[in-house]
N, C-alpha and C positions, 0 to 999 in steps of 0.2 A: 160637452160643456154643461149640459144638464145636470149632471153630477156632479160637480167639481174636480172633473178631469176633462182636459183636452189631450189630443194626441197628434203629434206634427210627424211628418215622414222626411227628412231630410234626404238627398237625392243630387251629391254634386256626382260632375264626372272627372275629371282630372282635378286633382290639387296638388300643388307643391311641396310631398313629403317622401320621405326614405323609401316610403313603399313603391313608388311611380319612378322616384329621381334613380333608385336604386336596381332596380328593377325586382324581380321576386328570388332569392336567393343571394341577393347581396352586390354589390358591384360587379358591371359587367355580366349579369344575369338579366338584362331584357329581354322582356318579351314581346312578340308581336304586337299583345293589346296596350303592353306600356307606350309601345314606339306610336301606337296610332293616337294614341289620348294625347301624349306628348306634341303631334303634329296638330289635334285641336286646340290644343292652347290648358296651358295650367294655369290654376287662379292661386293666388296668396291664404294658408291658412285665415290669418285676419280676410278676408274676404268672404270667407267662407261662415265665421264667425259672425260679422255682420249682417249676411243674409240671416243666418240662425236668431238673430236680435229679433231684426225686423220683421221677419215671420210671424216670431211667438207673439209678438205686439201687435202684431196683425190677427191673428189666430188663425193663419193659412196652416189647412192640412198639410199641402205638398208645398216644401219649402225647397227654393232649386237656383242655386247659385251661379248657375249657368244658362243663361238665355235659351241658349238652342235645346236646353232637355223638356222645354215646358212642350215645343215642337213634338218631340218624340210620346210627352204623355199624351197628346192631341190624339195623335193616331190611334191610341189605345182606348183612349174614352172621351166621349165630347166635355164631358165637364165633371169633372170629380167632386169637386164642391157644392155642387147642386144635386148631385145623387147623394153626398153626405149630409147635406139638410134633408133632403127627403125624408132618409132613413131615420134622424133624429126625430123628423114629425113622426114617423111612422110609429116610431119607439114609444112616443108620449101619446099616443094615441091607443097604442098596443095596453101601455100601462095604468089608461084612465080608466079600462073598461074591468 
């Protein structure tokens, strides 16, 4: 943001398109991870788009139109957003000297 760029990660896990409903190779070409995303629940492209709104107005890194995935980055790192400011101080601090 320092520069006039931010950067948002978008991060759904099912959503409601050809590619999921379809399976990979076309109708009738499901695959095991379609059949399981399908059994957590698919969200509405618009839904998915409205997360994408509210993020960028937010200026959240991790943008995640799925409840239970913000869970899953939990596991991976306590707090991404505060290691990304970190590193933005660290940036401006790297480039005062």
């Amino acid at each position: 943001a320092d520069e006039g760029l931010t950067v948002s990660c978008l991060c759904p896990q099912g959503v409601n398109t050809p590619l999921v409903t379809g399976g990979i190779g076309g109708p009738g070409g499901a695959t095991l991870a379609t059949d399981v995303v399908k059994l957590m629940g698919l969200i509405e492209p618009d839904d998915v788009a409205d997360a994408v709104v509210e993020g960028l107005a937010e200026d959240r890194f991790l943008i995640l139109p799925h409840p239970e995935v913000a869970d899953y980055v939990r596991t991976k790192a306590d707090n991404v957003d505060r290691w990304l400011d970190a590193m933005r101080k660290l940036q401006r601090r790297l480039l005062a000297t």
